[in-house]
N, C-alpha and C positions, 0 to 999 in steps of 0.2 A: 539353201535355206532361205525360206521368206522372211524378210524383214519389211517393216514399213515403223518409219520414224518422224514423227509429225516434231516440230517446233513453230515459234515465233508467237505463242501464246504471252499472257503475262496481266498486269494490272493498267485499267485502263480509264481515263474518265467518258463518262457520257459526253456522248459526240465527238469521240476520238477513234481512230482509227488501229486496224492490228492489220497482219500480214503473216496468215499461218501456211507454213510449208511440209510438204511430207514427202519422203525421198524413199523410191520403193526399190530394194534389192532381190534378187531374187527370181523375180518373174521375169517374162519378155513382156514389158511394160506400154508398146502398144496395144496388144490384145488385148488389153483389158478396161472395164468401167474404172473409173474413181469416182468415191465420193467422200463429202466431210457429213457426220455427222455431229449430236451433240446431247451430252445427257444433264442435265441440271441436277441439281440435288430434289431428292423424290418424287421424280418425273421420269417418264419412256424413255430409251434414246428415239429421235427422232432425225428424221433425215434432212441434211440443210439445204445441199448441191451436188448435182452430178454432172459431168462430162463424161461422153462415152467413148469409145475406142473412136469410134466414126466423128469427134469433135460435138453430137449433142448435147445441149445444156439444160437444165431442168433446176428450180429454184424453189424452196417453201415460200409459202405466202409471203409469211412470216420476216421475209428479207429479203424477197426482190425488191432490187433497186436500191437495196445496198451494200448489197454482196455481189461478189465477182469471182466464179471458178474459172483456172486458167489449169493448161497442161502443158509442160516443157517435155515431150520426148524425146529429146536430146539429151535430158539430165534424169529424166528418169523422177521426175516430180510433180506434184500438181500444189496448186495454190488455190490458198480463200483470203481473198482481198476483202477484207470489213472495216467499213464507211458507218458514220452517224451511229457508232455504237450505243444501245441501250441497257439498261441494266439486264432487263429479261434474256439478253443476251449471253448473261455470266452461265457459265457451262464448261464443261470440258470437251474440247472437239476431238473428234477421232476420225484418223482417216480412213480409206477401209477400198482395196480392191477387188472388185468381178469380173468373175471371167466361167461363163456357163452355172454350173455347181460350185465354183472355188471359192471360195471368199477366203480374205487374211484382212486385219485389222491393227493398228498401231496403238500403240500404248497409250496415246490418249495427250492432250497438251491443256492446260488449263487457263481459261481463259474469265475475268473478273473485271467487271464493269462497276465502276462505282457511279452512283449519283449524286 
C-alpha cells in the first residue's frame, strides 16, 4: 500500500521559516521524482519543487532562493526547506511521487503565514 505523509506545516510569521517533511511508504523510493506542491484557497495547485530519481532539482519562480528540496533515501523522505516566508505563501503543500505513469499524493499539510 502507498502511502506518503507530508508534516511539519503549521502557523508561521512573515519571514519565518518552516521545514516540511514527507515520508513515502510503499514504493521503492529511489525510482522515483518527488515533488511539493501547493494549492491556496481558489487558486490551481501549482508546482513548487522537484528532485528527481537522478538528484535533479527544479524550482518555481515564485521561490527560488528561498526554498530548498532535499531527499534522504535512506529514510525514505524528501523535504522543503522554506526561508523568508511570505504571506502568498500560505497554501497547503502536498507531496506527491513519479515514477513513469504512477503518481501517489499525500494528504496535504497546511501551511499559514501571517503578516
Amino acid at each position: 500500500q502507498v502511502q506518503l505523509v507530508e508534516s511539519g506545516g503549521g502557523l508561521v510569521q512573515a519571514g519565518g521559516s518552516l521545514r516540511l517533511s514527507c515520508f513515502a511508504s510503499g514504493i521503492i523510493f529511489t525510482r522515483y521524482d518527488m515533488d511539493w506542491w501547493r494549492q491556496a484557497p481558489g487558486k490551481q495547485r501549482e508546482l513548487v519543487a522537484t528532485v528527481t530519481s537522478g538528484g535533479y532539482i527544479n524550482y518555481a519562480v515564485s521561490v527560488k532562493g528561498r526554498f530548498t528540496i532535499s531527499r534522504d533515501n535512506t529514510r525514505n523522505t524528501v523535504y522543503l526547506q522554506m526561508n523568508s516566508l511570505k504571506s502568498e505563501d500560505t497554501a497547503v503543500y502536498y507531496c506527491r511521487a513519479a515514477y513513469g505513469l504512477h503518481n501517489c499524493w499525500g494528504q496535504g499539510t497546511q501551511v499559514t503565514v501571517s503578516s
